[in-house]
C-alpha positions in Angstrom: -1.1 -99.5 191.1 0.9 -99.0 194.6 3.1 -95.9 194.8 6.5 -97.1 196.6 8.9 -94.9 199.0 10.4 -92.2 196.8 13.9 -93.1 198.0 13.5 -96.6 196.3 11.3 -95.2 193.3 13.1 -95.7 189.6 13.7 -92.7 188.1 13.3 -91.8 184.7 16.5 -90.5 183.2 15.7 -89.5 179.9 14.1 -87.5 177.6 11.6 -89.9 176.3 9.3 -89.9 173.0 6.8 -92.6 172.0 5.9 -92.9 168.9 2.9 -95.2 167.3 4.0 -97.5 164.5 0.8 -100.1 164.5 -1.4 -101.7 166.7 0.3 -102.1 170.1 3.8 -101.2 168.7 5.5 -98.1 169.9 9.3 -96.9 169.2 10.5 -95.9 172.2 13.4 -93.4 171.6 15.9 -91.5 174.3 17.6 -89.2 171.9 20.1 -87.7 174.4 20.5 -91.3 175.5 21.0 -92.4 171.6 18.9 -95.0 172.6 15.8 -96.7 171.0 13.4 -99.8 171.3 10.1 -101.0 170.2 7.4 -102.1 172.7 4.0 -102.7 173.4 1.8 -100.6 175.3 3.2 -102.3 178.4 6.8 -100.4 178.4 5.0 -97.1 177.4 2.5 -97.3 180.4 5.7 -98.3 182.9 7.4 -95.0 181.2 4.2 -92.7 182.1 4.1 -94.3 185.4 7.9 -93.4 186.1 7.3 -90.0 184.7 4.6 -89.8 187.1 6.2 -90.6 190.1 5.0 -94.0 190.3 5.7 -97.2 189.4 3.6 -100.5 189.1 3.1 -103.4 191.0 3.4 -106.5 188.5 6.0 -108.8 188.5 7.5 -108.4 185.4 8.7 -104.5 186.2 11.5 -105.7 187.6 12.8 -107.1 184.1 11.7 -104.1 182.1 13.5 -101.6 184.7 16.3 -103.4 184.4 16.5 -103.2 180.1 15.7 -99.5 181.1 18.4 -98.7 183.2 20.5 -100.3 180.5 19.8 -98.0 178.2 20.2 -95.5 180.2 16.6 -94.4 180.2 16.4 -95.4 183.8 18.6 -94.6 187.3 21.6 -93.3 184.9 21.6 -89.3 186.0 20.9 -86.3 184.8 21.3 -85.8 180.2 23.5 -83.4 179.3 21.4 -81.3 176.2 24.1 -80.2 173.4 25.0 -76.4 174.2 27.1 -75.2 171.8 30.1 -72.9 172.7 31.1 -69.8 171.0 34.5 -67.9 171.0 34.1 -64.2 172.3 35.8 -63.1 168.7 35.1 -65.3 165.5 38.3 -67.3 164.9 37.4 -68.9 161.6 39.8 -71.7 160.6 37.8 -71.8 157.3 36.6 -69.6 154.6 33.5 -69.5 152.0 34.1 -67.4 148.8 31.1 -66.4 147.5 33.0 -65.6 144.0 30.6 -64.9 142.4 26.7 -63.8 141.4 27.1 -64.7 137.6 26.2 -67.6 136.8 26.1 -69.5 133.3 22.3 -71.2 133.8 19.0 -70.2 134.9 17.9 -73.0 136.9 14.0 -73.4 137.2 14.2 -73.3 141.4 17.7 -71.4 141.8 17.3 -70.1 145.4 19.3 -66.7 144.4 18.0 -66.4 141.5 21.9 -66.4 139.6 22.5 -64.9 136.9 19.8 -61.9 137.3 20.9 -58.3 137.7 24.2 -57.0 137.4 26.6 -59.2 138.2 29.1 -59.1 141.3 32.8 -60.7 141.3 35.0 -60.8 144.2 38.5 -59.5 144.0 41.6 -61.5 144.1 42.4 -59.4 147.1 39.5 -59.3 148.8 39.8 -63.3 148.7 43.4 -63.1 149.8 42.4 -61.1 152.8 39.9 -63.7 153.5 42.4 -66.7 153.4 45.1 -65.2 155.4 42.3 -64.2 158.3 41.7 -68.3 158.6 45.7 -69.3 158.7 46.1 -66.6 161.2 43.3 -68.2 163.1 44.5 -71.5 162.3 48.0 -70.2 163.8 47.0 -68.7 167.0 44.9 -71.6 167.5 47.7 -74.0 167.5 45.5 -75.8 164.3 47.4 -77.8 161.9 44.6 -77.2 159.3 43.0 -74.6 157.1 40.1 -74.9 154.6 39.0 -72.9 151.6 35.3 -73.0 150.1 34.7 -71.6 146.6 30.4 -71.4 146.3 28.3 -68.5 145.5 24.9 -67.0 144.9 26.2 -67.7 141.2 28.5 -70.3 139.6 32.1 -69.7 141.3 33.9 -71.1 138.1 32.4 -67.8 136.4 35.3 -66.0 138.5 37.7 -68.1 136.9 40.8 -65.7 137.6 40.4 -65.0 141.0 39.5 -68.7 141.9 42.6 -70.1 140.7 44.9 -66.9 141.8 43.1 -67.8 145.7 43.7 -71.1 145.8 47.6 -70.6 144.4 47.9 -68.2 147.7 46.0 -70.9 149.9 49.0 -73.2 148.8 51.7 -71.1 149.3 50.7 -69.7 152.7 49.9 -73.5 154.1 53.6 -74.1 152.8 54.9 -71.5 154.2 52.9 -72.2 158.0 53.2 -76.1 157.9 49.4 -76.0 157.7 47.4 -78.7 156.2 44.9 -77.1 153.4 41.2 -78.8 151.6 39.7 -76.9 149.2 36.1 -77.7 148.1 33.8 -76.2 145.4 30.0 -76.5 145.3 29.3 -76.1 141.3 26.9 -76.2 138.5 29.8 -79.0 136.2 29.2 -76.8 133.4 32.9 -75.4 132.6 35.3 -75.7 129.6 37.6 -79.2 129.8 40.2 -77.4 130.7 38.4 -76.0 133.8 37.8 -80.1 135.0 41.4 -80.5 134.0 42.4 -77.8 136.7 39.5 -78.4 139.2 40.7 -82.5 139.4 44.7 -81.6 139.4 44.1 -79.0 142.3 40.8 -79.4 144.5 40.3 -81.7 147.1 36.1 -82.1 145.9 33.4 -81.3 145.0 29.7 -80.7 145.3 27.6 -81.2 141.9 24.8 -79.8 141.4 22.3 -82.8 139.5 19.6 -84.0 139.1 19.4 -87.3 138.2 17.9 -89.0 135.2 19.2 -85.9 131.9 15.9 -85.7 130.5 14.8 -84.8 134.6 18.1 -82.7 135.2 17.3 -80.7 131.8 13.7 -79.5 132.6 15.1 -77.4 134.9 18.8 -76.8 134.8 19.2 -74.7 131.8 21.4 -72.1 129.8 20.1 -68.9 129.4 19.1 -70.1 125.9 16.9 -72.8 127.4 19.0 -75.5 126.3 19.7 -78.8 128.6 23.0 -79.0 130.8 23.2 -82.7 131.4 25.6 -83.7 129.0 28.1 -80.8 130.7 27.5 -82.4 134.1 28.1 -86.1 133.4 31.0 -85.5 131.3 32.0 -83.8 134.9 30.9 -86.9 136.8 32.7 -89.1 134.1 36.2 -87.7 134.7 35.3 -87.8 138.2 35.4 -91.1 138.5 38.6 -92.0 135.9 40.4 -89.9 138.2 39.0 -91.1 141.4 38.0 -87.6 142.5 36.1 -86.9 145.5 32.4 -85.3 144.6 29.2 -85.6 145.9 26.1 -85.4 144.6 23.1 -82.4 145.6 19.3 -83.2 143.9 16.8 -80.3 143.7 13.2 -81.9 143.5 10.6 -80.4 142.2 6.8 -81.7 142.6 7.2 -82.8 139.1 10.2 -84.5 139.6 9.3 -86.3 142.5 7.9 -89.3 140.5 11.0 -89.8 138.9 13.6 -89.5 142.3 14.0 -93.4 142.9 14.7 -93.8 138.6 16.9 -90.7 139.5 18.8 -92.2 142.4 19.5 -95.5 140.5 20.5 -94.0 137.2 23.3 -91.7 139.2 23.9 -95.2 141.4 24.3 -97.4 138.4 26.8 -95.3 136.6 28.6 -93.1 138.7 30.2 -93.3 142.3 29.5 -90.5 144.4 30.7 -90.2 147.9 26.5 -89.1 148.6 24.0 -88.2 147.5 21.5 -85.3 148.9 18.0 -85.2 147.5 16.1 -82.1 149.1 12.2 -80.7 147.4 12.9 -77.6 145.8 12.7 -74.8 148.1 10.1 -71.9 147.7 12.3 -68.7 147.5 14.2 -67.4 144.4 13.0 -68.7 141.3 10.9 -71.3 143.0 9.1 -68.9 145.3 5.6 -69.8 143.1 6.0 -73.3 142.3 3.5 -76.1 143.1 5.3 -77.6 146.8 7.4 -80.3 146.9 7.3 -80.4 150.5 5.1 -83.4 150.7 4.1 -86.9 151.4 4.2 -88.2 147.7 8.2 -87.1 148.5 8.5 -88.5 151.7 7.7 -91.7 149.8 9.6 -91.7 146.6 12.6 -90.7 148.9 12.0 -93.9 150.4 11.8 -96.1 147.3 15.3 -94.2 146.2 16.7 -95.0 149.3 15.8 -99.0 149.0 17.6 -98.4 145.5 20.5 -96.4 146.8 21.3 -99.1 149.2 21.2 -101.7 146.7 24.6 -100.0 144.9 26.1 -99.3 148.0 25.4 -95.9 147.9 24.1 -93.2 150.7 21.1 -90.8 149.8 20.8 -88.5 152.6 18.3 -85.5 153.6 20.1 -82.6 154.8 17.9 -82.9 158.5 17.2 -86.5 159.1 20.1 -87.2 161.1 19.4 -89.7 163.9 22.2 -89.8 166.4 23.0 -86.5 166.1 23.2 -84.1 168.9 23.0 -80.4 168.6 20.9 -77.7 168.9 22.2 -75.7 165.7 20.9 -76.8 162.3 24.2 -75.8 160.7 27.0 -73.1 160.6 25.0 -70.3 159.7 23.6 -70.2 163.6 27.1 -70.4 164.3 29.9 -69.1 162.7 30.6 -69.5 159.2 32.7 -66.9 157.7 31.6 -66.7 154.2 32.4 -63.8 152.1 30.4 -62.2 149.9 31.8 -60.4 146.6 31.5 -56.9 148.3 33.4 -57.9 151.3 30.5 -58.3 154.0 31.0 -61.5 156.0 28.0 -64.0 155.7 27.0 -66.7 158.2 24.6 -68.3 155.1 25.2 -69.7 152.1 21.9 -68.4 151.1 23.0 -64.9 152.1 25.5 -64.1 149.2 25.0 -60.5 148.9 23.9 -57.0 150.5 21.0 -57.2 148.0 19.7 -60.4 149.7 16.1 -60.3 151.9 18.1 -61.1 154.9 20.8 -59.8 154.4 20.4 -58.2 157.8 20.2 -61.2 159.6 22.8 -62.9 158.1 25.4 -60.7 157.6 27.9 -59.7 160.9 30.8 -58.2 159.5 32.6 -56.9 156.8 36.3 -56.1 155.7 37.6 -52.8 157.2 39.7 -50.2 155.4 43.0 -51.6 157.9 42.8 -54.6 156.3 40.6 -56.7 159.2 37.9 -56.9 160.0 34.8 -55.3 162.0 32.0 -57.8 163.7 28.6 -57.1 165.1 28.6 -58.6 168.2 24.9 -58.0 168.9 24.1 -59.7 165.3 26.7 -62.3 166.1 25.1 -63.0 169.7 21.5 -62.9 168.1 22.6 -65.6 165.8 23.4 -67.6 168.3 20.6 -67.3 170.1 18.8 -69.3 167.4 18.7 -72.5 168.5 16.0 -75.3 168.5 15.6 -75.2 172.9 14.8 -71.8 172.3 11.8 -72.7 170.2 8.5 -73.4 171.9 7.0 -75.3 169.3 10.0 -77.9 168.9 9.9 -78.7 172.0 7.4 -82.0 171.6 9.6 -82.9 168.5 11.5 -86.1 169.1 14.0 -85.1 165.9 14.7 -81.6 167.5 18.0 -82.6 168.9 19.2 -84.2 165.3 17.2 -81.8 163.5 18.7 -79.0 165.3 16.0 -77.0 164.5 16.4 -76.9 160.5 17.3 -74.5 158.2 16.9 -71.0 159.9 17.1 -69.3 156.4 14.0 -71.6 155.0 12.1 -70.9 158.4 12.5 -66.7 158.3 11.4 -67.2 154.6 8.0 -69.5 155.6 7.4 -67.0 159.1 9.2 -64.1 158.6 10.2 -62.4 161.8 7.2 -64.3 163.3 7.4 -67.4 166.0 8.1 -70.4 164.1 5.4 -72.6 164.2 6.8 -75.8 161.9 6.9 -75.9 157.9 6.5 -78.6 155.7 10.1 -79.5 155.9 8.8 -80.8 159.3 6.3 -83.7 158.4 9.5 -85.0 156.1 12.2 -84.8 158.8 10.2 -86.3 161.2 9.5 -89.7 158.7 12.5 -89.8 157.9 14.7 -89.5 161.1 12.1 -92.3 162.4 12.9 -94.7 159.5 16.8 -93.8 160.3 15.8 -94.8 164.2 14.2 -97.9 163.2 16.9 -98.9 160.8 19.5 -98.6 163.8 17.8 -100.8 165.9 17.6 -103.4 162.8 21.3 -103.1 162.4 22.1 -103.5 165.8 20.3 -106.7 166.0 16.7 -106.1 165.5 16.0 -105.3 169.1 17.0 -101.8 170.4 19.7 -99.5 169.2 22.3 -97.8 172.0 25.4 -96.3 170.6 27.2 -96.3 174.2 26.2 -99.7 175.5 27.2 -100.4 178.9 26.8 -104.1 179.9 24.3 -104.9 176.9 25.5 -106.4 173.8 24.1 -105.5 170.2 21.6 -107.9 169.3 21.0 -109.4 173.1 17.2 -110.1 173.9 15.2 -108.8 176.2 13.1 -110.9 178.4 10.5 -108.3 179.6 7.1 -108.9 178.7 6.3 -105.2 178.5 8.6 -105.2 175.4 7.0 -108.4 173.5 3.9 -108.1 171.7 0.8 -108.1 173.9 -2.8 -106.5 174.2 -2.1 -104.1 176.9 -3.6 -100.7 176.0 -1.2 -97.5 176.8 -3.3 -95.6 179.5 -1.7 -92.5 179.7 -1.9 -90.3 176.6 1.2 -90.9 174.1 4.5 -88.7 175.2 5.2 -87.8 171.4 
């Protein structure tokens, strides 16, 4: 090993992670750089070297600093880490409804556990007030574009009135501006057939909740008399797809469901045509707070198998944080700024969050309606918010999904820590799989070689000639940069 002059030394340009695959094969992955490779223990003792200061003497460097620096991952500059930017004042161009908490099932896992206490129902003015504070925004913004959410801590078709009366409103006020307008609902499927009739002539989507295979969806999704809702929900799905109606599929998975998540997947694959479909283990708050854990391996692998199955229909199966190739440092919206109403008129950042009566309600919830007809913020709840982000977290930081992760579900993690210092959850050991499968699967696609979404110079699917990236019987001998 010869250390060179530091004004000709290569200089590692990238925030590198190795990860182990077998014996003597690494991935090699840049994620600022949306770059990846696999290689021997050559390349990853070349990488420790350059992160070292040093760089080795052998004659094939030359050919591997060269790949390197056309990826990016050597002699290209400083990365830029995502940092997202926040407006002084929220200036919401879309709007949540939580409608409301009623809710005609009582789901095994529900997260908000619908349908229990007294029920809360958002006024058609409240909902109003909510609508016109996004086309303002949407005005003074110089956007061409609104959007309206109907969701809830319950089932939002169980505020039937003021649903419809919103979106009318929504229509005439993007008429009336020359805005553009989507409306979405996240729902249950279980409504009269006169509610799909309305929901397909009026709504631009929608997010179903399902569960796959009906003897699977019915274990857990039921009425308040225990009874199954599947037939409900693929009538739904049905007219759906006569109508060629946007909709996408969400999958709660308990540990007892998790056997049956590939037969799942290819039941909803073989008869129905989703724009995606999301499976995610059942999360242990609400209903499902004492349930056995389906944050495990025995899900990491059916989730696989479905995948393989998905792919054969042409269908996506997604898991909300395995997202390789995304850049940020915010898991979602609710570290941001959602403007979700709640049915008493506080202003949400979770879709969690759906009422005052929730844990963390304190957390999540910034504002509120005022008695002028605006509204009033908490800046210091606001800025605190924003503060959560996955740089900030000392534990991510040897994480090579943190930048597409984004630091996960902040609601999930206060429910696993509390107000401690995160320190991982079992969410972690599937997003990590996962995204690596995702990595590994872009560097197939792109040839079989490496993957690099902003080639410059290198063309998808060109070999590389550097021993250091061929198989060979070097052994790493620096400790593994993971």
């Amino acid at each position: 090993m010869r250390t060179l002059d530091t004004e000709k030394l290569p200089v590692l340009s990238a925030e590198i992670f190795v990860i182990p695959l077998e014996a003597n094969r690494f991935l090699i992955y840049a994620p600022l750089r949306r770059a990846a490779f696999v290689g021997n223990a050559g390349v990853v003792n070349l990488l420790a070297d350059l992160r070292e200061g040093r760089t080795g003497g052998g004659g094939n460097d030359g050919e591997t600093l060269e790949f390197l620096r056309r990826l990016e991952i050597v002699d290209a500059g400083p990365e830029t880490p995502p940092r997202e930017v926040f407006a002084d004042e929220p200036e919401p161009t879309s709007v949540t409804l939580f409608l409301t908490t009623a809710c005609n099932l009582r789901c095994a896992y529900c997260y908000a556990a619908a349908g229990e206490g007294r029920a809360r129902r958002m006024s058609v003015e409240l909902a109003r007030r909510g609508v016109d504070f996004v086309v303002a925004n949407a005005i003074r913004r110089g956007e061409d574009h609104f959007e309206v959410n109907f969701h809830g801590g319950g089932e939002p078709t169980r505020n039937w009135p003021t649903l419809t009366a919103t979106l009318a409103h929504a229509r005439r006020q993007a008429e009336a501006h020359g805005l553009n307008l989507t409306a979405y609902i996240a729902t249950n499927a279980v409504f009269s057939a006169r509610q799909l009739d309305w929901i397909v002539a009026h709504l631009d989507g929608a997010s179903v909740s399902c569960d796959g295979l009906p003897e699977v969806h019915d274990a857990n999704r039921v009425t308040p008399a225990g009874k199954g809702s599947s037939a409900s929900v693929l009538r739904a799905l049905r007219r759906f797809d006569a109508e060629n109606f946007a909709y996408g599929i969400r999958m709660t998975v308990t540990a007892a469901a998790i056997p049956h998540l590939p037969d799942s997947v290819e039941y909803l694959c073989a008869n129905f045509r989703p724009g995606q479909i999301q499976a995610e283990p059942a999360y242990p708050i609400g209903r499902g707070a004492f349930a056995p854990s389906a944050e495990t391996e025995d899900f990491i692998a059916a989730f696989r198998e479905a995948l393989g199955r998905a792919r054969k229909y042409g269908h996506e199966l997604t898991f909300s944080a395995a997202r390789a190739g995304t850049l940020s440092n915010h898991f979602c919206a609710a570290t941001q700024d959602l403007f979700a109403l709640t049915p008493d008129g506080s202003v949400s950042s979770c879709y969690e969050v759906f009422d005052e009566s929730s844990p963390r309600a304190p957390i999540f919830l910034y504002g509120a309606a005022d008695d002028a007809g605006g509204w009033r913020f908490d800046r210091e709840r606001i800025a605190f918010l924003h503060r959560q982000t996955v740089d900030r977290r000392a534990w991510c930081a040897g994480c090579f999904a943190r930048w597409s992760c984004g630091g996960d579900c902040y609601h999930k993690a206060l429910a696993v820590h509390g107000g401690g210092e995160f320190a991982g959850t079992d969410r972690c050991d599937i997003i990590r799989e996962l995204t690596k499968d995702q990595i590994l699967a872009r560097i197939a696609e792109a040839g079989g070689v490496f993957w690099h979404e902003m080639p410059e110079g290198i063309a998808a699917g060109e070999k590389c000639a550097c021993v250091s990236c061929a198989d060979g019987k070097t052994t790493p001998r620096a400790p593994l940069f993971v």
